[in-house]
N, C-alpha and C positions, 0 to 999 in steps of 0.2 A: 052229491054222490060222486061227480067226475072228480073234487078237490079229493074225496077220501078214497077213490082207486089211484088218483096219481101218488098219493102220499105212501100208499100203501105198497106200491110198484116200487119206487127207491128207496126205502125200508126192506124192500124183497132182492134189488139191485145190490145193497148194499151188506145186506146178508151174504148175499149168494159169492161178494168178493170175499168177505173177511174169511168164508170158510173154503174158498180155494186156496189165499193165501197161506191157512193154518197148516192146510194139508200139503202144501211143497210150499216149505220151507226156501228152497234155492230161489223160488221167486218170489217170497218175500224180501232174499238177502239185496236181489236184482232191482228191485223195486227201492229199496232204500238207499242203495246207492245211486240211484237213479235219481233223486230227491235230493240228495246232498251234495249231491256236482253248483248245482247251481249259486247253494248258500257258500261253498267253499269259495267258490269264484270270489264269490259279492266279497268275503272278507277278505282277500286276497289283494285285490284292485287297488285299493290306496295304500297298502303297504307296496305295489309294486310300484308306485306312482313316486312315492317317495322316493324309492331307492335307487331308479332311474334320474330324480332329480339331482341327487349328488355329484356325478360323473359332469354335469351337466353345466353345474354350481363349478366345479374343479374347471372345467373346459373355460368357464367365462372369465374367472382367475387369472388364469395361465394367460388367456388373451389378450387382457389387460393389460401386465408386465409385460410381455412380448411390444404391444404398441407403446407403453412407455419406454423399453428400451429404446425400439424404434427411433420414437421423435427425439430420444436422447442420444441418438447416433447423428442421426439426421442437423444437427444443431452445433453438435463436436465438428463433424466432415464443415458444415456451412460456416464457420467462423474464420479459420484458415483464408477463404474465397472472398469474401466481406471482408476484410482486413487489407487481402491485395490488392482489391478494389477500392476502395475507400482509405488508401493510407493515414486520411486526416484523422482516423480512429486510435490508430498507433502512437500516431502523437500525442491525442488526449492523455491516453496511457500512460506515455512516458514522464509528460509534464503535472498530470493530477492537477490542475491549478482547480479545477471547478469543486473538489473536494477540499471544502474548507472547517476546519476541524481550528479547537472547536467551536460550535458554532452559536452565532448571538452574541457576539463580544462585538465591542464597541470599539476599533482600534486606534480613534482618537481620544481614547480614554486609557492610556497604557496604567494609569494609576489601577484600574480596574482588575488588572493582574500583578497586583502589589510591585509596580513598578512608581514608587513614590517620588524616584527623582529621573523622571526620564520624559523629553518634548517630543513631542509626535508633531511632522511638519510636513510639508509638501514641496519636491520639488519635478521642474520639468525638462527631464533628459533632450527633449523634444519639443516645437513648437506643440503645443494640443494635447499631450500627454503628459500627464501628473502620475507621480506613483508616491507611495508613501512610506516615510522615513520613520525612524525611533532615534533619539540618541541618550543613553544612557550613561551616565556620569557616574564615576568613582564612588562608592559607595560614603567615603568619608567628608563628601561634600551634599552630602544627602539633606542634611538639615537646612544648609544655605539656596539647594536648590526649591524649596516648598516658595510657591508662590511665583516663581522665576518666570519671563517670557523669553523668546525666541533668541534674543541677543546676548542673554547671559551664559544660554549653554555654548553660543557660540565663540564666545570672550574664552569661556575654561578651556574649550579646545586647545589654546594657545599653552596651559597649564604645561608642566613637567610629567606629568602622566601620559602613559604611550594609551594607544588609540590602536583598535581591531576594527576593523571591517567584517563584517561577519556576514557571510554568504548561505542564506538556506538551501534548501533542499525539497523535492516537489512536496505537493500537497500541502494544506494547509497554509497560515499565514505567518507574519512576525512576529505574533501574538500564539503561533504552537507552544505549550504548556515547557516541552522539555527544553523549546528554547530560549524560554523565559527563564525557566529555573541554571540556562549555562549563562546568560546576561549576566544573572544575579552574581555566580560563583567567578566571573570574570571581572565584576563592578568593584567585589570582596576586595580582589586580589589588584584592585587599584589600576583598574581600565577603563578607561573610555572606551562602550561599546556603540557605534553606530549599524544599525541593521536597517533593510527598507525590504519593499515587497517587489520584484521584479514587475514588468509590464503581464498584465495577465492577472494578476496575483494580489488578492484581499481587493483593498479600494483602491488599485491601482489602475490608472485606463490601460487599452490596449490588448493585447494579444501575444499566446508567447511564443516563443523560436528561442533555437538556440544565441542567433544572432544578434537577438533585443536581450536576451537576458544579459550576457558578455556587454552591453553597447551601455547599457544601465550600471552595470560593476563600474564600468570604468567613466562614468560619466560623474557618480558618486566618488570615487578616488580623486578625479580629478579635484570636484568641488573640497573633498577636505584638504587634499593636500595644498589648496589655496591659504586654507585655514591655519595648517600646523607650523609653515615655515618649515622646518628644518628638526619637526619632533619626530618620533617613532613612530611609524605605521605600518600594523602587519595585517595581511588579509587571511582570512579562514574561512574554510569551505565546510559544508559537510554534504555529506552524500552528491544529491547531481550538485549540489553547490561545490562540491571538488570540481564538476565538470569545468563550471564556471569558474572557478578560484584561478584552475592552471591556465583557461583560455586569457584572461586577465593578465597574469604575472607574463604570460609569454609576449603577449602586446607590450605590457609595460619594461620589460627588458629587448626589446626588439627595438623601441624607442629610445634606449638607452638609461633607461629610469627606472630600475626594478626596485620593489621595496623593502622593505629591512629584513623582512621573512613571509613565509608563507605556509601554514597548517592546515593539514586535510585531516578532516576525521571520517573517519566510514567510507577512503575511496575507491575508486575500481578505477581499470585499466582506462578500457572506454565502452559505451551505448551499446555496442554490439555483444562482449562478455557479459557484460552486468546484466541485458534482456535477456539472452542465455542462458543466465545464472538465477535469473528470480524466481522465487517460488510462482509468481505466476504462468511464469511457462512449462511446470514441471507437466503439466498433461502433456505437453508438446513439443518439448523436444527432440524428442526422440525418433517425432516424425519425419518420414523422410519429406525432404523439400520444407525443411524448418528454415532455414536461411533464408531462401527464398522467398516465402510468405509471411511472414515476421520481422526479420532483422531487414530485410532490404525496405521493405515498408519504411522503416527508421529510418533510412538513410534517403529513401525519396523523399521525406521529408528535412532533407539537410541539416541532420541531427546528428554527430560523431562524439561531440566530448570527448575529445580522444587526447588524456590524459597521458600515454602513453607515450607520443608521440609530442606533446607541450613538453614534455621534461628534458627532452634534447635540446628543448630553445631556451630555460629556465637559468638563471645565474643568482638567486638567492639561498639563505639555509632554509631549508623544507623536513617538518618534522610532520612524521604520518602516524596518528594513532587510531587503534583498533581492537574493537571486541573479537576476542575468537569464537562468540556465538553469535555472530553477527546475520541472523537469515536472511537478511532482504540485498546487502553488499556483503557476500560472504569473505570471512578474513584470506582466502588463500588472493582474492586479488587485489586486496591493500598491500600485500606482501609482494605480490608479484608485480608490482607501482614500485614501490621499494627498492627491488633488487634492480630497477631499470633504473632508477635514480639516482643509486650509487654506481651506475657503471656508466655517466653521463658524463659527457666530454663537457658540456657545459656547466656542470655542478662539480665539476674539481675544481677542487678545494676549497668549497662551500662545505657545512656542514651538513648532514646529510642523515636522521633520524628515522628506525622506527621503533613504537612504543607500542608493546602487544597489551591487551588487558586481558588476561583467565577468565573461560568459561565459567567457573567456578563463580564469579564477581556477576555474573547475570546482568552487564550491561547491557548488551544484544546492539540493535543498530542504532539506539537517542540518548544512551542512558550514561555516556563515560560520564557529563559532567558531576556524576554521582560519587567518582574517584575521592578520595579525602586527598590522595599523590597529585590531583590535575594541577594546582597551585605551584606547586613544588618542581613539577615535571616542566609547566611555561614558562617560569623563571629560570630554573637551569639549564633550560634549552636557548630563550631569548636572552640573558643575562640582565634581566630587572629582579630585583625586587622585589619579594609575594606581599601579602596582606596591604596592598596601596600603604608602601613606604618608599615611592619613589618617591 
């Protein structure tokens, strides 16, 4: 009896609502709004959740790049101060010797870079330091050199064919591709090419400076001109090997001995233009206190190649050839080598060349000896012979 009065009682409660609500209307409207506050809510929430996360998503973005920029400023500014401090960094720079391109070759295997007739040998500028040589013979003695030891390339030396000294240029070794491919176009054209790797540089012992590279040229000069007697010998530079070429010819005409000629390919004034001028410094130039933290570094490390200044002391014919897309020694300071070289008290009446090559020709700064004219242009300038018919 108490379960069916209570049943009966909220059956009568719930009567007694539905027919207040019928009768006013406005508070049924009240009531259902009342009701749906809470479900609108509930859908609401994760959509507002979302939408609050976007702004959120953007903020952590932006933050990002901001600290990337950051640490990328932060490492711009710090390299300038590391540099002045550590000059011995600027030097690696300059000299590249630890970049040895390319790499895995064998460079007492010069046959390996289709140099079939050329002895790879070892000599020592210096008690305890070895560095290493190439000597490549005449292309038309090629057949007779297969099989040869150390004494017969030596014997040819003596031959009628002139002899280059051929000075590289940093990085990599005497085995770099494009200088393999001017040996060949120089061996063609009936030269004995001797090249070696400065101290520092491929399997040579030692360490470089400007001072061992220059002590090395002229150590090797010395030793062939032991050899030639009284034949032809011109030294050629390229790029810092110009450095080294003019430091050389200025010794050796200081001594009273300069030699028959002297060609730069790809050179600049001196270390402190050409750092200047490299595409690696284009972020930095233009900073202020760029001399300062950069170029004097170079020179704390008693580094000049100051070509510019050798050509006043120089008393041979010096023939300068240059790509005019040259980006790494840009052609305006092969030219401006040039215009110093002909207004040189000591080079009057020497003859005194320069050989532009067209952008148009896409030599850029390794690639002259790709010239079909190179042959043509060495002979008419040195007065030999092209195609080894000396």
């Amino acid at each position: 009896m108490r379960k069916r009065n209570n049943s009966l009682t909220a059956e009568h409660d719930s009567a007694t609502t539905g027919t207040l609500l019928d009768s006013d209307p406005d508070l049924k409207q009240r009531t259902d709004r009342g009701a749906a506050v809470p479900t609108a809510g509930d859908r609401q929430r994760p959509g507002e959740n979302r939408g609050m996360g976007k702004p959120f998503r953007r903020l952590g973005l932006v933050g990002k790049l901001k600290r990337i920029v950051l640490w990328l400023l932060v490492v711009y500014v710090s390299i300038p101060f590391i540099i002045k401090l550590c000059p011995s960094i600027q030097a690696k720079l300059v000299f590249l010797n630890f970049v040895r391109m390319p790499y895995f070759i064998d460079l007492k295997r010069p046959l390996d870079q289709g140099l079939n007739h050329t002895h790879n040998f070892y000599l020592e500028p210096e008690a305890g330091l070895k560095i290493g040589v190439w000597h490549t013979v005449p292309a038309n003695m090629w057949r007779e050199a297969q099989g040869k030891q150390g004494d017969w390339f030596d014997a040819m030396l003596s031959s009628a064919h002139p002899v280059i000294l051929y000075l590289h240029g940093n990085a990599g070794t005497r085995g770099g591709d494009h200088r393999v491919q001017l040996y060949k176009v120089l061996s063609s054209s009936g030269y004995h090419v001797v090249t070696f790797d400065y101290r520092g540089w491929g399997d040579s012992d030692g360490s470089p400076s400007e001072g061992g590279m220059t002590s090395d040229a002229l150590f090797i000069y010395d030793w062939l001109k032991q050899r030639l007697d009284k034949r032809l010998l011109y030294i050629w530079g390229h790029s810092l090997g110009t450095g080294v070429a003019t430091n050389l010819v200025r010794r050796l005409c200081d001594r009273g001995s300069p030699p028959e000629a002297l060609i730069l390919e790809s050179p600049f004034t001196n270390i402190r233009e050409e750092a200047k001028s490299h595409p690696f410094s284009m972020l930095y130039r233009y900073l202020p206190g760029f001399d300062w933290f950069f170029l004097d570094a170079i020179t704390a490390n008693n580094i000049r190649f100051a070509s510019d200044e050798n050509v006043n002391h120089i008393s041979c014919p010096v023939l300068i050839l240059h790509a005019e897309d040259d980006s790494v020694v840009p052609f305006y300071l092969g030219k401006k080598l040039y215009n110093m070289a002909s207004q040189s008290k000591s080079l009057s009446g020497h003859k005194v060349q320069f050989v532009p090559f067209p952008s148009s020709l896409a030599y850029k700064h390794k690639f002259i000896y790709r010239s079909p004219e190179l042959p043509n242009i060495l002979s008419d300038f040195l007065g030999t012979a092209p195609s080894g018919t000396q």
